[in-house]
C-alpha positions in Angstrom: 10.7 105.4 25.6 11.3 106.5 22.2 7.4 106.6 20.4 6.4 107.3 16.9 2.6 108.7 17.0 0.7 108.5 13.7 -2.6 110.0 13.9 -4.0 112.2 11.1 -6.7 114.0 13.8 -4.2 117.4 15.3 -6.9 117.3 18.1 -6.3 113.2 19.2 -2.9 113.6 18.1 -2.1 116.7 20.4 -4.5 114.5 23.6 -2.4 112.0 23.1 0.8 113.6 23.1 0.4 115.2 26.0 -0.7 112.2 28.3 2.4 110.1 26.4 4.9 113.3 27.2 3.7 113.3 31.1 4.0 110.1 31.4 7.6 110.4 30.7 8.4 109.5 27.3 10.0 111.2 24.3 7.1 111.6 21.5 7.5 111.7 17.6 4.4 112.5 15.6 3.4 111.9 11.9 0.3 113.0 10.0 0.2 110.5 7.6 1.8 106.5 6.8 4.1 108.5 4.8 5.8 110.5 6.6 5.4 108.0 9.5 7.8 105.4 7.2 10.1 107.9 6.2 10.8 108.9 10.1 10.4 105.3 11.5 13.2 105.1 8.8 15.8 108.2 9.7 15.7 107.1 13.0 14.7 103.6 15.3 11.8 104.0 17.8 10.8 101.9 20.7 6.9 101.8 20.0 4.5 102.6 16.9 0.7 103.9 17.9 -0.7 103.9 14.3 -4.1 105.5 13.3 -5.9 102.6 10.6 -7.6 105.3 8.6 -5.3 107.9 7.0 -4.8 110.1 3.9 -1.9 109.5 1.4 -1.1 106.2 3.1 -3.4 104.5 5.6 -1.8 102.6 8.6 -1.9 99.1 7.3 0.5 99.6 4.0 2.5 101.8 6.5 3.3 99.2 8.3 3.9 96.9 5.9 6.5 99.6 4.8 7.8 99.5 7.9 8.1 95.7 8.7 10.1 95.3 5.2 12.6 98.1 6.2 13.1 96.2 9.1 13.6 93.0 7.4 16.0 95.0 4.8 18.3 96.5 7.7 18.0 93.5 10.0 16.4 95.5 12.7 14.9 93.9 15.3 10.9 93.6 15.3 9.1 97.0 16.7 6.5 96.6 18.1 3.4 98.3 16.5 -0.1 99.1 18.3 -2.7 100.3 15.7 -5.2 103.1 17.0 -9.0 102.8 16.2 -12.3 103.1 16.9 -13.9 99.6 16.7 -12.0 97.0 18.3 -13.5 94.5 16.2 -12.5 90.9 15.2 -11.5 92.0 11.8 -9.5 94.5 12.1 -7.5 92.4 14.9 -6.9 90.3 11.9 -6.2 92.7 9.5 -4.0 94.6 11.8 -1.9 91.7 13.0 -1.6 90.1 9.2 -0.4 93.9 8.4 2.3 93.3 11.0 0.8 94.6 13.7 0.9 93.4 17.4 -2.2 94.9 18.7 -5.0 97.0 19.0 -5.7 100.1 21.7 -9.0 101.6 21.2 -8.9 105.3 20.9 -9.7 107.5 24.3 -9.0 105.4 26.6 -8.9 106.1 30.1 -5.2 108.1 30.9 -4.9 105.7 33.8 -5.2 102.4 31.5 -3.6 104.5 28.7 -0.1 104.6 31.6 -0.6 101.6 32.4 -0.3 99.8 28.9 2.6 102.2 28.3 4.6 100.7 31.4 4.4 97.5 30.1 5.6 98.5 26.3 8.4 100.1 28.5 9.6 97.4 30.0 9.2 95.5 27.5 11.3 97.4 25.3 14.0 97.9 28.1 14.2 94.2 28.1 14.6 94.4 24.2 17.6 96.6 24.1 19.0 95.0 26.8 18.7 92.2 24.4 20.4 93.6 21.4 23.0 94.7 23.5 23.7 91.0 24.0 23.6 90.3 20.3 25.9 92.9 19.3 28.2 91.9 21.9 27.8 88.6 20.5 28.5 89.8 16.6 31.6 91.7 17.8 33.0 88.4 19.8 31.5 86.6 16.5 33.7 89.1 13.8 36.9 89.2 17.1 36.7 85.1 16.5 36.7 85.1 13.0 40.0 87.3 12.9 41.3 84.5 15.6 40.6 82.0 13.3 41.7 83.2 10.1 45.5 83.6 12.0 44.7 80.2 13.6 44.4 78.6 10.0 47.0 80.0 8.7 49.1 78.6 11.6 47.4 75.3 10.7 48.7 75.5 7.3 52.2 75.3 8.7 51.4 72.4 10.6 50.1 70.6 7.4 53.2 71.7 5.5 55.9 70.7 8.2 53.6 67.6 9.0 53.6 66.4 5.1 50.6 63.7 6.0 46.9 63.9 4.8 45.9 63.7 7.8 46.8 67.1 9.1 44.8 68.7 6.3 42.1 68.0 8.5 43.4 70.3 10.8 41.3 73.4 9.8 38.3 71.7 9.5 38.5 70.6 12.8 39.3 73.9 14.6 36.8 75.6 12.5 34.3 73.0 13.8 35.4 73.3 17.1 35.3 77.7 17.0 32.2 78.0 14.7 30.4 75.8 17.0 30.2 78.1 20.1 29.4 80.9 17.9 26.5 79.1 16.0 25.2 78.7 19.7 25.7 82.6 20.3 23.7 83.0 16.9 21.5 80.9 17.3 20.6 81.7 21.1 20.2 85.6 19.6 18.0 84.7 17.0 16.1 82.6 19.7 15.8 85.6 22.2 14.3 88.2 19.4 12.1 85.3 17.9 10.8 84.5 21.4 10.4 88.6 22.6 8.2 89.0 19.6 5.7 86.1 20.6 6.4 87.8 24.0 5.3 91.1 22.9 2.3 89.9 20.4 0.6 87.5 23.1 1.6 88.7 26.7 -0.2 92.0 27.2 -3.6 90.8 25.8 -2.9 87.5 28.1 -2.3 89.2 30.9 -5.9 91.3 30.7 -7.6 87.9 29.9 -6.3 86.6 33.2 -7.9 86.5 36.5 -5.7 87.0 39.9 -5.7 82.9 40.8 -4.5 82.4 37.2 -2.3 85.1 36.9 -0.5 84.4 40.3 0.1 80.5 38.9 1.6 82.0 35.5 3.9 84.3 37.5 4.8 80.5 39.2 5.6 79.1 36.3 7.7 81.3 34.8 9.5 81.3 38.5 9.7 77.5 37.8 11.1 77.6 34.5 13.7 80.1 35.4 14.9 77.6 37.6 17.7 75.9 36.4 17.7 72.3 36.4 20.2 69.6 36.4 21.4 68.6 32.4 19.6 65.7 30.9 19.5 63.1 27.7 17.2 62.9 25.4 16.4 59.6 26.6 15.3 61.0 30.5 13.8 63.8 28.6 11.5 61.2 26.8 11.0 59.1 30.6 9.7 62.2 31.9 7.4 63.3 28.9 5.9 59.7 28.9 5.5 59.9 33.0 3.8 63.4 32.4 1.4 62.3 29.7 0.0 59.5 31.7 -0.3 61.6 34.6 -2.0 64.4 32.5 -4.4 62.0 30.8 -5.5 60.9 34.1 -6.4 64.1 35.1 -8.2 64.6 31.6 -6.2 67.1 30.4 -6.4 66.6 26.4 -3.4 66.6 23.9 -1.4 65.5 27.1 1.7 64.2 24.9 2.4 67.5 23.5 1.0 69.1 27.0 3.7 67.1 28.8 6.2 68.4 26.3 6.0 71.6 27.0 6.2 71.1 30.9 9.6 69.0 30.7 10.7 71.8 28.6 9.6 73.9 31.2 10.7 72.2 34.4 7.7 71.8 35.8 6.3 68.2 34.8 6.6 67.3 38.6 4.3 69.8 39.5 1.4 69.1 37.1 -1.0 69.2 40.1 0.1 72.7 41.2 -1.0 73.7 37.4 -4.0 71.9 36.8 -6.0 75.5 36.8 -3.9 76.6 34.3 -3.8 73.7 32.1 -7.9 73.6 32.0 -8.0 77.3 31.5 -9.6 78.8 28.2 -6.2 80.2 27.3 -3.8 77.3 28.2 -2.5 77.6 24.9 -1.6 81.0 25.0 -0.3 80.7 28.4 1.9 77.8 27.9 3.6 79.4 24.4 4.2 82.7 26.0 6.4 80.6 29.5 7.3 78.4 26.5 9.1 81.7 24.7 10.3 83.4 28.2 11.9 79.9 29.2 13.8 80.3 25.9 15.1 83.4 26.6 16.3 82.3 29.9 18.0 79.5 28.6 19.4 81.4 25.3 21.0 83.4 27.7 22.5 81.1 29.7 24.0 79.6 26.9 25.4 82.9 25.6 27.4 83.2 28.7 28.1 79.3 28.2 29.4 79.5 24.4 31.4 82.9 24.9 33.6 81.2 28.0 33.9 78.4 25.3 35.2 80.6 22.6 38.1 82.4 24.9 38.8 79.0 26.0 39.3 77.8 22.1 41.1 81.1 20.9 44.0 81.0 23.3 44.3 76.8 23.0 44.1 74.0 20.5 42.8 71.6 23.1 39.8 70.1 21.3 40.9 69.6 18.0 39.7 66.3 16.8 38.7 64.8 13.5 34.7 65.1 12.6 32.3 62.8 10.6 30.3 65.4 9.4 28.0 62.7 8.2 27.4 61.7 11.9 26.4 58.3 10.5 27.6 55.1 10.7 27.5 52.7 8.4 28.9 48.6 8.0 32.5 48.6 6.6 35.5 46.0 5.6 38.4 46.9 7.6 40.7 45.0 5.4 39.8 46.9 2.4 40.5 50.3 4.6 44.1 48.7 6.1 44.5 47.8 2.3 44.1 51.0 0.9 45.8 52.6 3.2 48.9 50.8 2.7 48.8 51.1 -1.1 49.5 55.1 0.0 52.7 53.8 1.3 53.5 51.4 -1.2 56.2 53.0 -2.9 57.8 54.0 0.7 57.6 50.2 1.9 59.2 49.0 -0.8 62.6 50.6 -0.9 63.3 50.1 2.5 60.5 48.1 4.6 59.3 44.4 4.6 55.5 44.1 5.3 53.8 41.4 7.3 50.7 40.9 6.9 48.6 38.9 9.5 44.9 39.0 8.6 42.2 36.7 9.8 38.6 37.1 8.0 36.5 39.2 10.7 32.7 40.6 10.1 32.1 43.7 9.2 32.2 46.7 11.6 29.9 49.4 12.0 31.7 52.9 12.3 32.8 55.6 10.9 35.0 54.4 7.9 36.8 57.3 7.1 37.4 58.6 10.7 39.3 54.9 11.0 41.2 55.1 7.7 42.8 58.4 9.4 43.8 56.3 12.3 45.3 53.8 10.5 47.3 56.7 8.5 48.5 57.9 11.5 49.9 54.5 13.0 51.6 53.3 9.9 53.0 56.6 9.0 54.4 56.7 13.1 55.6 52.9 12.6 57.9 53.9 9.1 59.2 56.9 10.6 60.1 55.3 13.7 62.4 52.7 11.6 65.8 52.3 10.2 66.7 50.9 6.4 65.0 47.4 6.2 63.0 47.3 8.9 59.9 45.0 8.9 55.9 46.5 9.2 53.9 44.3 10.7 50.3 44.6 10.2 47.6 42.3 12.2 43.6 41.9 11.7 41.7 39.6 14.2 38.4 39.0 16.0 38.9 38.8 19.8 35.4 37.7 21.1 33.8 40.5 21.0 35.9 42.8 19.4 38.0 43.3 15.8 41.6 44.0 17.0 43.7 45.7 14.4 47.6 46.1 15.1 50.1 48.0 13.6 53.9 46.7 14.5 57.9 47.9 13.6 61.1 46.9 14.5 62.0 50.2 14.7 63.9 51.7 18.3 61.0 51.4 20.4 59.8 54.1 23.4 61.6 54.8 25.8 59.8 54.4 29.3 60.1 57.9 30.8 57.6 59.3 28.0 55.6 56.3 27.5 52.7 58.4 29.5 53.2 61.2 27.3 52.8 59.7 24.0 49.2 60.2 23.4 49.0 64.1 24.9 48.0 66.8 22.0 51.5 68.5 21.3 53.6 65.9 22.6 56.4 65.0 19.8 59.9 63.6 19.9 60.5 64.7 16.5 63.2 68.0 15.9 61.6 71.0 15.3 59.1 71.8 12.0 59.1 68.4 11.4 56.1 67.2 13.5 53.1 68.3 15.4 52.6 66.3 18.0 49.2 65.7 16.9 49.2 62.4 15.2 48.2 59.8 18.3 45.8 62.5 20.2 44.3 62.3 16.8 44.0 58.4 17.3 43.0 58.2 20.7 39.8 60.5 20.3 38.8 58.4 17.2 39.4 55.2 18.8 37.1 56.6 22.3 34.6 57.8 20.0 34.2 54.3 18.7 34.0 52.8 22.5 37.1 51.5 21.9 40.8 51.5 22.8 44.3 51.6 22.3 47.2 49.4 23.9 50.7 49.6 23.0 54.0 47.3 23.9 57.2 48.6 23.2 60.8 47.6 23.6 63.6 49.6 23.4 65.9 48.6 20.5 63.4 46.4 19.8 60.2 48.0 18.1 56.6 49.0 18.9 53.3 47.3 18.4 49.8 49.4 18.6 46.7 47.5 19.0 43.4 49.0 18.4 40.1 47.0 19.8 36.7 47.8 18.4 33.9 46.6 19.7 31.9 45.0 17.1 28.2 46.0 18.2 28.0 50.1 18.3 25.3 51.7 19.8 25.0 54.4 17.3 22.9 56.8 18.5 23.2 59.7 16.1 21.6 63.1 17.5 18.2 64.7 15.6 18.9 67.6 13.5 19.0 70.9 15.5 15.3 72.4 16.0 13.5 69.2 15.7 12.8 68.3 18.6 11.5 71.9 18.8 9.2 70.9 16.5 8.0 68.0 17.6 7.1 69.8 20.6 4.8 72.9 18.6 3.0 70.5 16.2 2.5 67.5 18.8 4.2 65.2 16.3 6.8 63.0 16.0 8.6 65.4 13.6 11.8 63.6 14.2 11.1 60.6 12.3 10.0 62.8 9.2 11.3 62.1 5.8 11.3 64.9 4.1 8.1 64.3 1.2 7.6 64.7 -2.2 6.9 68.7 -2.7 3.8 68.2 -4.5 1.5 71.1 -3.2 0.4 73.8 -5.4 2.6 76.3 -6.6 0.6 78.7 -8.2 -0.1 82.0 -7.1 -2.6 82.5 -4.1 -6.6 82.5 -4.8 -8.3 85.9 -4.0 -10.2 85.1 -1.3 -13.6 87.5 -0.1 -13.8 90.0 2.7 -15.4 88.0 5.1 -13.5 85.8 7.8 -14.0 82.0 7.3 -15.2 82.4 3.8 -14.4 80.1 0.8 -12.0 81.3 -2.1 -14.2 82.4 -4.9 -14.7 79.7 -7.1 -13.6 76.9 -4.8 -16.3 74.9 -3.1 -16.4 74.2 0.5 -15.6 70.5 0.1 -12.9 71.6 -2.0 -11.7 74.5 0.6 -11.6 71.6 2.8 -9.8 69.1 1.4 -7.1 72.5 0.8 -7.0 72.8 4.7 -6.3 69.4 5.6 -3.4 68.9 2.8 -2.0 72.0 4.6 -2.5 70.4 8.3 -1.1 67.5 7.1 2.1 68.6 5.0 3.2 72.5 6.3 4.6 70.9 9.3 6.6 68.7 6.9 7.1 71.3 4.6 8.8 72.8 7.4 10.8 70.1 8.4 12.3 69.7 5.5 13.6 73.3 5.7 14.9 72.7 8.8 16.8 69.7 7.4 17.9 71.4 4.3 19.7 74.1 6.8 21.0 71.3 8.7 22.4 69.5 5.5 23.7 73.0 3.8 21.1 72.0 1.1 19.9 75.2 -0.5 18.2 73.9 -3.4 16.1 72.1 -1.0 15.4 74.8 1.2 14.1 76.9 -1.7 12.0 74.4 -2.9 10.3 73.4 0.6 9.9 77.3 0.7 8.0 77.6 -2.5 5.3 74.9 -1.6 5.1 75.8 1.7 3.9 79.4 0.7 1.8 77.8 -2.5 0.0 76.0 0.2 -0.4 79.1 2.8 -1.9 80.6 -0.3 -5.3 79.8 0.5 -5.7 81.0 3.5 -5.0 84.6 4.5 -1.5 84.0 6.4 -0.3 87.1 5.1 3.2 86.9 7.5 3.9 83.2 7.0 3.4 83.9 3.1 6.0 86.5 3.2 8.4 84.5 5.6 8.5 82.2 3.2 9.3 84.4 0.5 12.1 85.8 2.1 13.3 82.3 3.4 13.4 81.1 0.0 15.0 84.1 -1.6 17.8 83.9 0.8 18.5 80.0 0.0 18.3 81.3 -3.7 21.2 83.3 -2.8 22.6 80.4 -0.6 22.3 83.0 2.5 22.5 79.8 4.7 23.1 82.4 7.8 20.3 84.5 6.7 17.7 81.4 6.2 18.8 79.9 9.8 18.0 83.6 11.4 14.6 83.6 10.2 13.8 79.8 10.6 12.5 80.4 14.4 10.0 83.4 13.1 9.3 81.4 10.2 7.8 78.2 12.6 6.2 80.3 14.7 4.0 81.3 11.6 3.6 77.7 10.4 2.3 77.3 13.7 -0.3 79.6 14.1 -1.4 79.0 10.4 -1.9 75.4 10.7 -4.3 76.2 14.3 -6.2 78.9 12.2 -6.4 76.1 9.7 -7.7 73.4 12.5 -10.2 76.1 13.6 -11.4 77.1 10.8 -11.8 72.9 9.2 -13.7 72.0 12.9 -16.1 75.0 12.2 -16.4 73.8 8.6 -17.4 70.4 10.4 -19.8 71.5 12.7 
C-alpha cells in the first residue's frame, strides 16, 4: 500500500516510517501541507496519515487542497487519517468537515498501529479493484459510443430509403435502448465509489465499537445481503415493508417503517428475529447504513455484469428498437382527432388516386399515450396506400366493442399471401425490393399496441385487400415508474419522498452566518428560538430540496437543478456542514454548465451529505429541546 506520511516531527515521522515500511508498505513522507499537496498531486496514493498542526500549511487546509484536486481530476476519494494528540470531539468534527475520514492518536501501540493498517489495505485493494471496474466500464462506455455513432448513421439510411416520419424515430430509439445499459454501468460506478466512501468513513470506527455477539450478527447480515434474491415489484417490495414494520413495531423497535426499509433492501426482513440485537444496539444506525452501502456494492456489481452482456447484445443486433414516450405519462385523448390528423398527412396522396371511407362511431376518450398511437396509425395507413393499385378505396373504422375502442385500417389492395402471414410483424421482415423499406413498420405497431395491453388482428384476402384492427382497452392501469433514486430516498429520510412536489425554493440565499467555536452554539446574532426555527425549516425542506434535484436530473432540467442547489446550500449555511455546503456548490456549478453527467455522478455523495446534515440537525434541535 502506497502511503503519504505528513508529519512535521523528523523524530515521529522517522518511528512511524519504520513500523509502516516493516509492515510491508511503500512510504512517502512530507514535512509540511505543502509539500504533502504538491506530492499527493504528482502522484496517487492509497492512504493519507496527516499531522493537524503544521508550519506553512497545517493539515486541515491540506486536505482541503487535496479533496478539491480530487474533485478537479475526478479521482476517486482517498482516504485521509489525521494524526494527533487529543482525540477529542472537536477535532473529529473539524477533521472529518476538513475532509477527513478519521482520527489515529499518535504512538499507538505497533500491534494496533498493524492492525488498522491491514484494514486500510484491504480496503484499498477493494478500491482499485473497483476502479478497475469503472474504467473497464468507461472504455466499453467510449467502444459503445463509436458503435453507436456508425449505428446512426446506418439509421439515417433507413430514414432516407424509408421516406416516413416514423423512421426518424429510429435513432432515438436505439440511442434509448444503448444509452440505457450504460447509464446502469455509470450509475452502478458512481454507486460503488459513493458507497466505499461511507464504507471507509464509518466501518473501521464501527467495527471497534462492536462487541463479538454483535459483530458476529453484522458479519450475518452482510452474508444475507450478499445473497441474491429472487426479482421483485415495487408493489411486493411495499407488502413486505408493511409486513416488516408491523412485525418491528411489535417488537418495539422504533422508526420501524424506515427500519423495515432498509431490511427488504437488504434481504433480510424475514429474519427480523435473528437481528433483534442489532436493531436495539446503540449503533443500529451506523450498522444498518454501512450493510446498507456494502449491499449496494454487491448489487452495483451485479448489474455491471448485467448491463455490459446487454450492451454486446445491442451492438451486434437491432432487436429492441421500439418507439419511447419519454414523458412516460398518460394522459385522456380523442382518437378521431389523432386518425384525423393523421390522414390530413396523406391528403394530397389520397386524393389522386384513393377513395376514403370513413366509418366512425362517437367512442370515449382513451387514456394512452397519444403520440406513441398517432405513429401507429402512420404506419398502417402508409402500409394500406402502398399496398394498393390506382383507385383503390381506404377504409378507415372507429368503434367501441364493450370494453374496448377498436380502430381499423382497410384497402383493396392485393392482400397477403398466406405463407408469410406469420412473418408480417417480425423486425426486418419486408416484401418491399431493396432500399425501399425496412421492415420495421408493423414491429413498430405491435410493441406500441402490447404496451397499451392491447392487440392487433388482421384478415386478408388475396386479390382482395387487407384490414388491420387494433383493440384498446379502454381502462389502463397506468402505473408509471418513480423517478430513479427516489425510492432511495424515501428509504434514507423515512419519508414518502416519492409523492414530493418539488416546493417553492424560498429558503435563504444569502451567504452563511459565522458561527462561534464551540459545538452546538447559536450563530452570533441569532437567538436560540431563532436558531431553531432555522433547524426545523432545514429538517423539513433539505430532503425536498434534494428531491427536487433528483427530479431536475431526471427531467434534464438544469435551471432547476441549479436553483434547488443554491437554497439547499443557503439553508446548510447555518450549520457547520462544511462537505454538504461544498457538494452543493459543485452540484450547482455543474448544472450551470448543464454537466447533466457530472451533476448525476455526484448526486449519490451529495445525499449522503443531506443525510447526515439533517440527523446533526435532529440532534442538535432535540438537545435544544431538552
Amino acid at each position: 500500500m502506497r502511503i503519504l506520511l505528513v508529519e512535521d516531527s523528523n523524530t515521529m515521522a522517522a518511528v512511524m516510517e519504520a513500523h509502516l515500511v516493516s509492515f510491508g508498505h511503500d512510504v512517502t513522507r512530507a514535512e509540511n501541507g505543502k509539500i504533502a499537496q504538491e506530492k499527493f498531486s504528482a502522484f496517487p496514493h492509497d492512504l493519507v496519515l496527516m499531522d493537524i498542526r503544521m508550519p506553512v500549511m497545517d493539515g486541515f487546509e491540506a486536505t482541503r487542497q487535496i479533496r478539491a484536486f480530487e474533485a478537479k481530476l475526478r479521482w476517486a476519494w482517498t482516504p485521509v487519517i489525521f494524526l494527533t494528540a487529543t482525540d477529542t470531539v472537536e477535532t473529529l468534527v473539524l477533521a472529518i468537515e476538513s475532509g477527513g475520514d478519521d482520527l489515529m492518536v499518535k504512538g499507538l501501540p505497533v500491534a494496533a498501529l498493524n492492525a488498522k493498517m491491514k484494514a486500510m489495505e484491504r480496503i484499498a485493494n477493494q478500491r482499485k479493484g473497483l476502479l478497475a471496474a469503472q474504467q473497464a466500464a468507461e472504455t466499453a462506455r467510449q467502444q459503445t459510443a463509436a458503435a453507436l455513432h456508425d449505428l446512426r448513421e446506418a439509421q439515417t439510411q433507413l430514414i432516407q430509403a424509408e421516406k416516413m416520419a416514423s423512421l426518424g424515430q429510429l435513432i432515438t430509439n436505439v440511442a434509448h435502448e444503448i444509452n440505457s445499459p450504460i447509464g446502469a454501468i455509470k450509475s452502478s460506478g458512481v454507486n460503488i465509489a459513493d458507497a466505499l466512501d461511507a464504507i471507509l468513513t464509518g466501518m473501521p470506527a464501527l467495527f471497534q465499537r462492536l462487541d463479538a455477539p454483535a459483530l458476529t450478527l453484522f458479519l450475518s447480515l452482510i452474508s444475507h445481503a450478499n445473497s441474491p434474491g429472487p426479482a421483485i415489484s415495487t408493489r411486493e417490495e411495499r407488502a413486505m415493508a408493511k409486513l416488516a414494520t408491523r412485525e418491528l413495531a411489535e417488537a418495539d423497535i422504533p422508526d420501524a417503517g424506515r427500519i423495515a426499509g432498509i431490511l427488504v433492501q437488504l434481504n433480510v426482513n424475514s429474519r427480523i428475529e435473528q437481528y433483534l440485537l442489532l436493531l436495539r444496539h446503540r449503533e443500529r444506525e451506523e450498522i444498518l447504513k454501512t450493510a446498507l452501502a456494502i449491499a449496494v456494492i454487491i448489487s452495483s456489481t451485479r448489474s455491471i455484469g448485467t448491463a455490459v452482456d446487454r450492451v454486446s447484445k445491442i451492438i451486434f443486433a437491432l432487436n429492441s428498437l421500439s418507439l419511447i414516450d419519454h414523458a412516460g405519462e398518460m394522459s385522456d385523448a380523442n382518437l378521431h382527432d389523432g386518425l384525423e390528423s393523421v390522414l390530413t398527412l396523406y391528403s394530397n396522396q389520397i386524393k389522386q388516386r384513393t377513395d376514403l371511407v370513413r366509418q366512425y362511431q362517437a367512442v370515449p376518450p382513451l387514456r394512452c399515450l397519444s403520440k406513441e398511437l398517432n405513429q401507429v396509425w402512420i404506419n398502417l395507413i402508409h402500409n394500406a396506400l402502398q399496398a394498393m393499385p390506382e383507385n383503390g378505396t381506404l377504409t378507415i373504422g372507429l368503434k367501441r366493442a364493450g370494453n374496448y375502442i377498436v380502430v381499423s385500417v382497410g384497402d383493396t389492395g392485393c392482400g397477403i399471401p398466406e405463407n408469410i402471414r406469420g412473418q408480417i410483424f417480425d423486425a426486418f421482415f419486408t416484401t418491399r425490393p431493396t432500399g425501399e423499406g425496412s421492415g420495421l413498420g408493423l414491429d413498430i405497431v405491435r410493441r406500441i399496441v402490447d404496451k397499451h395491453k392491447g392487440r392487433i388482428d388482421f384478415q386478408s384476402t388475396v386479390g382482395v385487400g387487407t384490414t388491420f384492427s387494433v383493440y384498446l382497452p379502454l381502462e389502463q392501469a397506468e402505473t408509471v415508474a418513480p423517478a430513479p433514486g427516489i425510492e432511495a430516498l424515501d428509504a434514507m429520510f423515512g419519508v414518502d419522498a416519492g409523492s414530493f412536489v418539488a416546493p417553492p425554493i424560498n429558503l435563504p440565499m444569502e451567504p452563511p452566518i459565522p458561527t462561534s467555536a464551540a459545538s452546538g452554539s447559536s450563530p452570533r446574532g441569532v437567538s436560540q428560538a431563532a436558531l431553531q426555527a432555522m433547524r426545523l425549516a432545514f429538517l423539513t425542506e433539505a430532503p425536498r430540496l434534494l428531491v427536487a434535484v433528483r427530479r431536475g436530473l431526471d427531467a434534464g432540467d438544469a435551471p432547476a437543478i441549479a436553483l434547488a442547489a443554491h437554497s439547499l446550500k443557503g439553508s446548510a449555511g447555518y450549520f457547520d456542514a462544511f462537505k454538504l455546503k461544498e457538494l452543493c456548490h459543485q452540484v450547482e456549478a455543474a448544472a450551470d454548465a448543464t454537466d447533466l453527467l457530472l451533476v448525476g455522478s455526484q448526486f449519490s455523495a451529495l445525499a449522503l451529505a443531506v443525510d447526515a446534515a439533517v440527523a446533526r440537525a435532529a440532534n442538535d434541535q432535540q438537545q435544544a429541546a431538552c
